[in-house]
N, C-alpha and C positions, 0 to 999 in steps of 0.2 A: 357657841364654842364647838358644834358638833359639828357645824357645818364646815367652820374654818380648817379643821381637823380631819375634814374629808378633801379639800381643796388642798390642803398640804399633800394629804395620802395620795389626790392624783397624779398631782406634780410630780412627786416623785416615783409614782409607778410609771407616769409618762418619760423620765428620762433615765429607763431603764433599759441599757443596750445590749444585745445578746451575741455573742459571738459562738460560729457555727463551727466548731473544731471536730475533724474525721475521729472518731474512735475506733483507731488502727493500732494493734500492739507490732514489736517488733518484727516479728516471721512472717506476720502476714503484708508489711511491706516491702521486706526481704522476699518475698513470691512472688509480688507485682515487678519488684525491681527486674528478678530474673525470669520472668515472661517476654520484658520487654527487650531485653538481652537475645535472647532464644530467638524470636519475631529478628531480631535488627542480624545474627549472626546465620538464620534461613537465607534473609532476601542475599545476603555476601555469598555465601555458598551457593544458591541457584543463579547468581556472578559471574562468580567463579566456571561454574557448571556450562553455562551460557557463553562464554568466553571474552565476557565483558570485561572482567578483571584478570589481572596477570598477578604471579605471586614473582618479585625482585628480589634482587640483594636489598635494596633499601625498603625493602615492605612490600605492600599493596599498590600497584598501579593500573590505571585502566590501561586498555587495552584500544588499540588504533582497528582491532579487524572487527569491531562492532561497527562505527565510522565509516571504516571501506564497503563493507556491507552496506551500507544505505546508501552509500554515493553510488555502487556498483548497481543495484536494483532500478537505481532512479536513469540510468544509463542506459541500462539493456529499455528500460520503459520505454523510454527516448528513439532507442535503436528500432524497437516493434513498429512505433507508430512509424518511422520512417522508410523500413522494409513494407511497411503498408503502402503507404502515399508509392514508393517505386512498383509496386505490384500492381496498382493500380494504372499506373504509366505504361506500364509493359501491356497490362490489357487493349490500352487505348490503342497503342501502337502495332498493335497484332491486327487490330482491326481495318486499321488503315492502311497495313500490307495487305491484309486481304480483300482491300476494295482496289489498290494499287495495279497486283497481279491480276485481279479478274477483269478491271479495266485495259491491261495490256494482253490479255486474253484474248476477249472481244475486241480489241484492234487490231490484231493479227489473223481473227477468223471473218474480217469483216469482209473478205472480199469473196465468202461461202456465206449461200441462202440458207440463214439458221432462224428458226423462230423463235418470239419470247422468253420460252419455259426452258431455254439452254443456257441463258444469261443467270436466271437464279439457281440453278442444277451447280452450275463450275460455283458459285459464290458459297454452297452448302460443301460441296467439296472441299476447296480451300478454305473453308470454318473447320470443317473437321480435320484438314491437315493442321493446321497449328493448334488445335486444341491437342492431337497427339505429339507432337516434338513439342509442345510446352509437359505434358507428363514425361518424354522419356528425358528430358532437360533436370524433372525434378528426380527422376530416378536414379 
């Protein structure tokens, strides 16, 4: 009998179901409530602040100049590398007038006995003329 009596008592301590309920009285989720309130009407305000949002006749609207602002940023990017790649072009092309002029140099001095070291003399010359009219260019 004692046993059967223990085998009832498992059973039913076995199908014994626990439910986990917050012991939260009213205030204290009236203070989570408006935490979360607080938190949600900061990030509106640093929005606002940021020029993300716009205040309308019909409410809260975003605002298009956050938008422009990224498409403008990702353009001027655009515009660098491209002012780069032509900088680069302008160098090559500098160089190649100054092999240009110092070879029409040397065929107009060609018919005067000059020796080797006056061929690289005019080419350091004309390096350093265009490296000046390219600063007074940027000046």
């Amino acid at each position: 009998m004692e046993t059967l009596n223990t085998l009832k008592y498992a059973n039913r301590a076995r199908n014994i179901k626990n439910k986990v309920v917050l012991n939260q009285d009213k205030t204290s989720k009236q203070m989570s409530s408006l935490r979360i309130e607080i938190q949600k009407l900061t990030m509106e305000l640093l929005e606002f602040k940021q020029g993300k949002r716009i205040s309308g006749v019909d409410g809260d609207q975003v605002s298009d100049v956050c938008h422009e602002n990224v498409m403008l940023k990702t353009e001027n990017d655009k515009l660098r590398v491209r002012v780069k790649a032509l900088q680069q072009t302008i160098d090559t092309q500098s160089v190649r007038i100054t092999d240009l002029i110092s070879s029409q140099v040397l065929a107009s001095m060609d018919g005067t006995d000059v020796d080797g070291g006056v061929e690289d003399l005019i080419q350091k010359y004309l390096i350093e003329i265009e490296g000046l009219r390219k600063q007074i260019d940027r000046e």
